[in-house]
Short mmCIF file of the C-alpha atoms (twelve columns), coordinates in Angstrom:
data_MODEL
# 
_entry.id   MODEL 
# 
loop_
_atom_site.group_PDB 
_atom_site.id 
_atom_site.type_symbol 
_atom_site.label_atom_id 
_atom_site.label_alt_id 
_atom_site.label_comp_id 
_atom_site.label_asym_id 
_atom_site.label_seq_id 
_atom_site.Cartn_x 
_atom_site.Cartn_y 
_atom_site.Cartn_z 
_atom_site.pdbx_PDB_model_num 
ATOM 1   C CA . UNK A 1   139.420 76.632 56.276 1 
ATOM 2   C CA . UNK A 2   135.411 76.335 56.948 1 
ATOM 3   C CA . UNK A 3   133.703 74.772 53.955 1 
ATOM 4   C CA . UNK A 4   131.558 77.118 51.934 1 
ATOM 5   C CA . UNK A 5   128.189 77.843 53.539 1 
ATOM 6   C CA . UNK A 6   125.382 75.210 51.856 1 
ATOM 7   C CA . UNK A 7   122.160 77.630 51.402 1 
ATOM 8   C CA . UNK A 8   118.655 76.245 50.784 1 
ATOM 9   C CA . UNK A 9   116.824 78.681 48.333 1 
ATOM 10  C CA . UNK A 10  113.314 78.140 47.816 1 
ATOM 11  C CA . UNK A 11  109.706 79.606 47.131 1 
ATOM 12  C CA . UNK A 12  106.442 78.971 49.105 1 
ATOM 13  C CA . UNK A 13  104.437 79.221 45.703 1 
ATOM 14  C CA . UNK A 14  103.482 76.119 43.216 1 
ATOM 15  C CA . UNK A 15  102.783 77.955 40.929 1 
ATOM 16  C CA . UNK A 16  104.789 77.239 37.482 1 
ATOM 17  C CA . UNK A 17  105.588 81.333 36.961 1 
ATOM 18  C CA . UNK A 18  105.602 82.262 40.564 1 
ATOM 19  C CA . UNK A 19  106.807 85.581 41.340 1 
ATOM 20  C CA . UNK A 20  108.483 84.349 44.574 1 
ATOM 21  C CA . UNK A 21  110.180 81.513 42.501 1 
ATOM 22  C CA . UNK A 22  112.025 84.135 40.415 1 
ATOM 23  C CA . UNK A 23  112.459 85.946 43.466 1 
ATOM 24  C CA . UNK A 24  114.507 82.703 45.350 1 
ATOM 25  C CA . UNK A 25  116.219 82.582 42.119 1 
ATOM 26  C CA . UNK A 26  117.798 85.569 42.341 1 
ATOM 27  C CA . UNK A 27  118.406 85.122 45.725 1 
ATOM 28  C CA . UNK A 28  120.363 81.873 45.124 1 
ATOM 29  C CA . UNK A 29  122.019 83.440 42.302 1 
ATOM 30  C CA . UNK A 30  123.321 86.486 44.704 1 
ATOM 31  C CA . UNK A 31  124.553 83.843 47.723 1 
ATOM 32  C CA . UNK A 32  126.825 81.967 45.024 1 
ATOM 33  C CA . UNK A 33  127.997 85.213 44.325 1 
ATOM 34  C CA . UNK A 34  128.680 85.949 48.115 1 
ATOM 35  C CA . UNK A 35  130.705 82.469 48.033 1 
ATOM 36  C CA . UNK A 36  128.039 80.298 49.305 1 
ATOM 37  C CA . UNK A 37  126.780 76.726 47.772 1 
ATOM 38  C CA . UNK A 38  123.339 77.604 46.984 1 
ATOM 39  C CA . UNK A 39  120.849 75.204 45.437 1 
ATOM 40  C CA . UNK A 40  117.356 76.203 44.733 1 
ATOM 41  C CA . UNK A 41  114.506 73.916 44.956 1 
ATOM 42  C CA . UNK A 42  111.226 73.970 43.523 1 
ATOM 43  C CA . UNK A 43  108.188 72.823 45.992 1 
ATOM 44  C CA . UNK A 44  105.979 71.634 43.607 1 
ATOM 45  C CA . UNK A 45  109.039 68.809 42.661 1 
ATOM 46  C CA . UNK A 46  107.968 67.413 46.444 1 
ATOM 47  C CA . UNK A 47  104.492 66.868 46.853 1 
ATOM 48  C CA . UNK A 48  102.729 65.894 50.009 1 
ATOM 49  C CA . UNK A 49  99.360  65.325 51.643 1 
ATOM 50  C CA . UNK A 50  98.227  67.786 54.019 1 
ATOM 51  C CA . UNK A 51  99.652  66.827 57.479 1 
ATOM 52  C CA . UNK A 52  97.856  64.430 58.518 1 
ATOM 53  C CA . UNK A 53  98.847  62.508 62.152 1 
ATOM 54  C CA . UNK A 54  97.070  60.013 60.755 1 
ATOM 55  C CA . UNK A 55  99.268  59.346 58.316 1 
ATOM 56  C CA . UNK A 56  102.123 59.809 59.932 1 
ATOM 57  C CA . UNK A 57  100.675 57.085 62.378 1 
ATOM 58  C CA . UNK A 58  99.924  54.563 59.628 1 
ATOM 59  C CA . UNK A 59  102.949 54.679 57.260 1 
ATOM 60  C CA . UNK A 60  105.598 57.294 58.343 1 
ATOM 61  C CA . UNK A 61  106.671 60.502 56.812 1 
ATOM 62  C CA . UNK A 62  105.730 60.350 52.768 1 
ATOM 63  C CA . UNK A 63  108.959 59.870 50.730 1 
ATOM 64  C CA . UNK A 64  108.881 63.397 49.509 1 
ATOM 65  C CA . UNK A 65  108.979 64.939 52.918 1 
ATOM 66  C CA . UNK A 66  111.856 62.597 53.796 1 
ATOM 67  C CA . UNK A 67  113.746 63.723 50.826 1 
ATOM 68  C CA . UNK A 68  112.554 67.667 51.840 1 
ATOM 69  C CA . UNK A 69  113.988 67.219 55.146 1 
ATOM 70  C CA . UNK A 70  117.101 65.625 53.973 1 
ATOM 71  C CA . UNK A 71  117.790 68.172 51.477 1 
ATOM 72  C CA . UNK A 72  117.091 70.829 54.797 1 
ATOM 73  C CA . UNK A 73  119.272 68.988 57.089 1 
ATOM 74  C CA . UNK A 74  122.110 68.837 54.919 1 
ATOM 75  C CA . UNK A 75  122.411 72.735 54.304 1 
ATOM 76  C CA . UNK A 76  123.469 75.460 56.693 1 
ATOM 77  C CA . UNK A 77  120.589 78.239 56.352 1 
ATOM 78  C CA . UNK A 78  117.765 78.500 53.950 1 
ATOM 79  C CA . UNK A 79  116.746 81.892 51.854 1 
ATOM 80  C CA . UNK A 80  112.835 82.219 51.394 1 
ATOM 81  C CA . UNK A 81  110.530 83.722 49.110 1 
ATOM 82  C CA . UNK A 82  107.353 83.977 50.638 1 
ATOM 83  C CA . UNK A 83  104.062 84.168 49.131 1 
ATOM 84  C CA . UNK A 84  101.206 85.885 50.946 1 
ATOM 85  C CA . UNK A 85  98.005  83.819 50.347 1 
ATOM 86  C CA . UNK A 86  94.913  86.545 52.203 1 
ATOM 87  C CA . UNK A 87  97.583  87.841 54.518 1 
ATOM 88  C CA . UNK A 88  99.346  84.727 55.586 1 
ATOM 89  C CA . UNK A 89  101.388 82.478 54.709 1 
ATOM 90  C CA . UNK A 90  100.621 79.514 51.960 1 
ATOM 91  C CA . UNK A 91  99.216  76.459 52.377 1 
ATOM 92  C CA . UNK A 92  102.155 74.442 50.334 1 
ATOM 93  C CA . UNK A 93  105.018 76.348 52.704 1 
ATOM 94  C CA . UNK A 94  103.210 75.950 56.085 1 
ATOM 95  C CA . UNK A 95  102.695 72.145 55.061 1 
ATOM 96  C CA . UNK A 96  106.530 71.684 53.807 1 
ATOM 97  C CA . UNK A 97  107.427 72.935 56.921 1 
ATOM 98  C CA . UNK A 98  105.267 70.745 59.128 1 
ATOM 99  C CA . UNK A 99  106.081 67.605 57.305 1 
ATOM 100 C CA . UNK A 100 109.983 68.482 57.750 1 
ATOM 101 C CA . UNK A 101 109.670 69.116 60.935 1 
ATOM 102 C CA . UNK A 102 108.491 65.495 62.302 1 
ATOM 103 C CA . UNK A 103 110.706 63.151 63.809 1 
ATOM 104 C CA . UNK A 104 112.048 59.838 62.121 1 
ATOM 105 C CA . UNK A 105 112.901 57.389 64.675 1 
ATOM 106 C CA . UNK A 106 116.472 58.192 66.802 1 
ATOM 107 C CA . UNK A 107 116.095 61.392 65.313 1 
ATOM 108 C CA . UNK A 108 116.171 64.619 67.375 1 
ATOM 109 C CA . UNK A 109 113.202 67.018 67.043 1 
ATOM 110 C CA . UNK A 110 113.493 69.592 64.830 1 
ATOM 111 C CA . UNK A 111 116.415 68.045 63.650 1 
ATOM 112 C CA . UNK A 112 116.403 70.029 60.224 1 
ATOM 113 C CA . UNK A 113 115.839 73.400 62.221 1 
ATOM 114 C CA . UNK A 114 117.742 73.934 65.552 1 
ATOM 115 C CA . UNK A 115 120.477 75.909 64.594 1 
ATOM 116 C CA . UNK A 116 119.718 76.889 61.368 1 
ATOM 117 C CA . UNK A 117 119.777 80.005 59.284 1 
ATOM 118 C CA . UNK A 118 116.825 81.831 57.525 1 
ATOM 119 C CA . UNK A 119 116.737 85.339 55.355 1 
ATOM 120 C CA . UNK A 120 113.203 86.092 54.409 1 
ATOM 121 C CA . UNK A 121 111.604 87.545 51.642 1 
ATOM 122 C CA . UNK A 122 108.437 88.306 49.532 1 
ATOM 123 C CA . UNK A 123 107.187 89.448 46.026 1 
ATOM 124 C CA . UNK A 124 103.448 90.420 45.374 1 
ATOM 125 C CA . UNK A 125 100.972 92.577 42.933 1 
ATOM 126 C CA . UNK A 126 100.051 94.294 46.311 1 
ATOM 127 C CA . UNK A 127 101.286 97.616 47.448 1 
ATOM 128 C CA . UNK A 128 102.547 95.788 50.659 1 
ATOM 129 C CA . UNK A 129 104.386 93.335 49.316 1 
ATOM 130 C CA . UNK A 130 103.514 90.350 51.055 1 
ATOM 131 C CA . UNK A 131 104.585 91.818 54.223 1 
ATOM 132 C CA . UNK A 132 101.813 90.344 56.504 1 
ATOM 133 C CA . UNK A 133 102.746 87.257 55.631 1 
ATOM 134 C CA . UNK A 134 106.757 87.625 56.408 1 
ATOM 135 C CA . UNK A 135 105.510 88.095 59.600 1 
ATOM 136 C CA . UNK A 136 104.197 84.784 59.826 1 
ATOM 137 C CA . UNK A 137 107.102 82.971 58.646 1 
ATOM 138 C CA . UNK A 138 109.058 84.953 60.901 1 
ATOM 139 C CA . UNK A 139 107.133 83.763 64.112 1 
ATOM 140 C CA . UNK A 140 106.826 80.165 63.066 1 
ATOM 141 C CA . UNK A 141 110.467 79.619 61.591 1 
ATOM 142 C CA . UNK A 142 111.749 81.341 65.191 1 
ATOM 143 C CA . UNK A 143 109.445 78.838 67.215 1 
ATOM 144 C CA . UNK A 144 111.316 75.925 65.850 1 
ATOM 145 C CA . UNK A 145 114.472 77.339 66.872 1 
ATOM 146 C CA . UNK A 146 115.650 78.492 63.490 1 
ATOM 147 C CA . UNK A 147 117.534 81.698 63.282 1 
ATOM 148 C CA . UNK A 148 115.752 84.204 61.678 1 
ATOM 149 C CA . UNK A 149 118.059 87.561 60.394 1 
ATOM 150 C CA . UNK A 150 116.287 90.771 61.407 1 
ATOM 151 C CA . UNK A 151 116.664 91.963 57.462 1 
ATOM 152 C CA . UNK A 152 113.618 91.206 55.434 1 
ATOM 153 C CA . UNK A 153 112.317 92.519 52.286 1 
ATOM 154 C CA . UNK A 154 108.523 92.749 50.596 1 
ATOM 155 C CA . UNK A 155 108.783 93.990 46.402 1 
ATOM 156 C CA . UNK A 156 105.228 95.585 45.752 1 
ATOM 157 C CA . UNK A 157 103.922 95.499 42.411 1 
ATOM 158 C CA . UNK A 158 106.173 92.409 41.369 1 
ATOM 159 C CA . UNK A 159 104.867 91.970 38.211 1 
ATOM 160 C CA . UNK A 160 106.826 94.832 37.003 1 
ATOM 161 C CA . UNK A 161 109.575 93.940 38.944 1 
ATOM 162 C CA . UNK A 162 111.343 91.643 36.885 1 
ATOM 163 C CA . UNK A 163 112.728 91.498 33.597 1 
ATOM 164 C CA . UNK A 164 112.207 88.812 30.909 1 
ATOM 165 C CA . UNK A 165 115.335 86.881 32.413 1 
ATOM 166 C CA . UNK A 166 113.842 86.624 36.099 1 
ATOM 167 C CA . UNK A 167 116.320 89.612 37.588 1 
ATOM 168 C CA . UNK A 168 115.292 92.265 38.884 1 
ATOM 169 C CA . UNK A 169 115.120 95.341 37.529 1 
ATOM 170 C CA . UNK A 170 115.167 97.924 40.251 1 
ATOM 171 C CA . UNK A 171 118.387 98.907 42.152 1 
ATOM 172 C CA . UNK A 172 116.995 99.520 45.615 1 
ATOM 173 C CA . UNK A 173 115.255 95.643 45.576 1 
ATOM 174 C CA . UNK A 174 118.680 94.406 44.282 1 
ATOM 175 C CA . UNK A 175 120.735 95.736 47.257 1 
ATOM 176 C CA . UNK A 176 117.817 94.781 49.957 1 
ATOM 177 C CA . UNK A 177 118.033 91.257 48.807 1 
ATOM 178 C CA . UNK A 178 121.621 91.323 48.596 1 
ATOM 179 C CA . UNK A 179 121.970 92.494 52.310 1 
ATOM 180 C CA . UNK A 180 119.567 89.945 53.637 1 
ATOM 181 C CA . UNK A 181 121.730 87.286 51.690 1 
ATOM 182 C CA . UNK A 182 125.065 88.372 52.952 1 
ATOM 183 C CA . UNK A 183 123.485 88.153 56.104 1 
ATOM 184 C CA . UNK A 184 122.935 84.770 55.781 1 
ATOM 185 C CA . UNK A 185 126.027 84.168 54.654 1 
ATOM 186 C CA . UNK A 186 127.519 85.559 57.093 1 
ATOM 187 C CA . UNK A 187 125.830 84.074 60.133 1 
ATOM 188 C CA . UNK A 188 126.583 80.592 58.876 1 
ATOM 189 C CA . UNK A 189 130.274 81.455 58.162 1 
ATOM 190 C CA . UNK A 190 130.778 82.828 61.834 1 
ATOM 191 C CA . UNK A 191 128.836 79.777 63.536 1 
ATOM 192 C CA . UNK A 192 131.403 77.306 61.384 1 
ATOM 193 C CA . UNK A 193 134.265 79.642 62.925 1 
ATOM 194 C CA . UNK A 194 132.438 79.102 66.178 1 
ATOM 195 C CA . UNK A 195 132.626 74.975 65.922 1 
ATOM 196 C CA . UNK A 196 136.328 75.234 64.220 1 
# 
C-alpha cells in the first residue's frame, strides 16, 4: 500500500495574524482529513536575504533556505495561501521560492519542484480576493515544472471570513478549499500508484 501523501501547507504572508496563514491552516487541517500527512509551516520561522547571486557565490545557500528546501523535497505536493501584495505576488513567497529552487552541489535543478504537486489559494479584504496574484503563482510554480491543479480559490472580504478559531465560516469557501485539497491529494496518490 502507497504511503500517505506528505503535503506542504504554507502561507506567503509574515505577518503574525495573516489571513492566508489561517487560510493554509485550514487547508492542512482539511488534507489530514482527506488522509494525507500535512504539516504546515510558517515563513517567517525561515528567514532569508533577498536572493542575492552574490551570496550564493560567496557562501552557498543560507541555512534557512537549505532547511526550506529540505522540508520541500521531502513532501509530495504543497497547498498555498497566497497573499496579493499590489496585484502580485509577495516579496517573502517569490524569495522562498527562489532560494529553494537553487542547486546544492550533485543536486539536480529544481530538485524540490519537478514533479511536484501544488493547490493554490488566496484570502484578502479586496472584493477579488487576491486573484491577480494566483495568477502569478500559477505561471511561476508551472515554469519550474511543478504541477499546478486547475482548481483555485480567492475569499474576498477575509476579514469576515473567519471565526475566532481560524475556520471558516462560510459553506461555499469550505467546499472550494476542500475540492482543491482533494485534488491534491489525489494527484499525489495516483502518481505513487504510477511508481508502485
Amino acid at each position: 500500500m502507497a504511503d500517505k501523501p506528505k503535503i506542504l501547507c504554507f502561507a506567503g504572508s509574515l505577518r503574525r495574524d495573516s489571513l492566508n496563514k489561517k487560510l493554509a491552516k485550514q487547508a492542512c487541517a482539511l488534507a489530514e482529513k482527506a488522509g494525507a500527512e500535512a504539516t504546515f509551516i510558517d515563513l517567517k520561522d525561515y528567514p532569508m536575504p533577498i536572493y542575492d547571486g552574490d551570496i550564493e557565490a560567496e557562501s552557498g545557500l543560507p541555512e534557512n533556505a537549505k532547511k526550506l528546501k529540505a522540508l520541500m523535497k521531502s513532501h509530495d505536493a504543497f497547498l498555498i495561501a497566497c497573499p496579493e501584495y499590489n496585484s502580485s505576488i509577495t516579496a517573502a513567497l517569490k524569495n522562498a521560492i527562489d532560494w529553494a529552487s537553487r542547486p546544492e552541489p550533485d543536486e539536480k535543478p529544481l530538485a524540490c519542484y519537478v514533479g511536484k504537486v501544488a493547490g493554490l489559494m488566496a484570502a484578502s479584504p479586496g472584493a477579488l480576493g487576491g486573484l491577480r496574484g494566483l495568477v502569478v503563482v500559477r505561471s511561476l510554480l508551472s515554469n519550474i515544472n511543478v504541477l499546478v491543479v486547475p482548481e483555485q480559490h480567492a475569499i474576498s472580504r477575509a476579514a469576515e471570513a473567519f471565526d475566532g478559531e481560524g475556520k471558516l465560516v462560510d459553506a461555499k469557501n469550505q467546499q472550494a478549499v476542500e475540492k482543491i485539497v482533494n485534488r491534491v491529494v489525489g494527484l499525489v496518490r495516483g502518481q505513487q500508484a504510477l511508481s508502485q
